[in-house]
C-alpha positions, 0 to 999 in steps of 0.5 A: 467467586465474585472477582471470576464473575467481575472477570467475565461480565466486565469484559462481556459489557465492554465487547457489547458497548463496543458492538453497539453504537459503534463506527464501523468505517473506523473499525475497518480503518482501523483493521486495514492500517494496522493488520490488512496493510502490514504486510502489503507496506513491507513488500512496497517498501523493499521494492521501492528501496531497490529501485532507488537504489538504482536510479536516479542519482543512484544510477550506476549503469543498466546492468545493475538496474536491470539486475535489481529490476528483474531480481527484487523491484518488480518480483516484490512488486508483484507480491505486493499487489497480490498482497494489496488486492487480497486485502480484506475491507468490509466497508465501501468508504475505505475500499474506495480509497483502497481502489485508488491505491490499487490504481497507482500501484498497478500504474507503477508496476506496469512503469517498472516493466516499462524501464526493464523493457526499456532496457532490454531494447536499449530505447530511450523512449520507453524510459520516457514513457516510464517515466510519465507512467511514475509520475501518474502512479505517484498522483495516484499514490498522493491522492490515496494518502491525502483521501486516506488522510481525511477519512482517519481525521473524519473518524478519528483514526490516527495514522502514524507515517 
């Protein structure tokens, strides 16, 4: 009978102690990284992953971009900022780094249409303009990792990259 109450009152303690006193911006770090954010990373990477697998030195030529464009970047795209923005954060120290992030993503999903539009209408422009939109997105994207980066070290919060 006294380890079935041991069994419930040592877990009971340990859940008040963790209530009291406790951080919660570490908690919601904690909750963001590690459940709110899974997700969300997934579906990023897979975009980001088909996109370079077609640009760049990976540049076959414009059907084949166009393809992955229209097919897997920007609808994974898309499904990752649904994900991002129904992110759950409860305190105003991670939603304003989380609010970066949203910043860059929508810059970059906005740049995707760019090159696809760029494209469709063979206009080099565009690709330039593309081009300045990616390297805004990743300025954003930076400055929400190093922003991210400082928080988790604030509150002691190891983010595994």
């Amino acid at each position: 009978m006294k380890k079935a109450l041991a069994a419930i009152v040592f877990p009971m303690i340990f859940l008040l102690a963790g209530c009291l006193g406790g951080d919660p911006v570490k908690d919601d770090l904690l909750n963001y990284v590690n459940k709110e954010m899974k997700q969300a990373v997934k579906l990023e990477a897979a975009a980001i992953s088909a996109y370079e697998g077609v640009a760049g030195a990976n540049y076959q030529d414009d059907q084949t971009m166009y393809d992955a464009l229209t097919k897997v970047v920007i609808p994974n795209y898309n499904e990752f900022i649904k994900e991002l923005d129904s992110v759950s954060i409860e305190t105003d120290e991670v939603k304003e780094i989380h609010e970066i992030f949203i910043t860059g993503a929508d810059i970059q999903f906005k740049a995707f249409g760019k090159v696809k539009q760029a494209l469709e209408d063979q206009d080099a422009a565009l690709i330039e303009e593309a081009n300045d939109m990616f390297a805004d997105a990743r300025k954003q994207i930076r400055d929400y990792k190093s922003k991210l980066d400082k928080l988790a070290k604030k509150h002691e919060v190891k983010i595994e990259k």
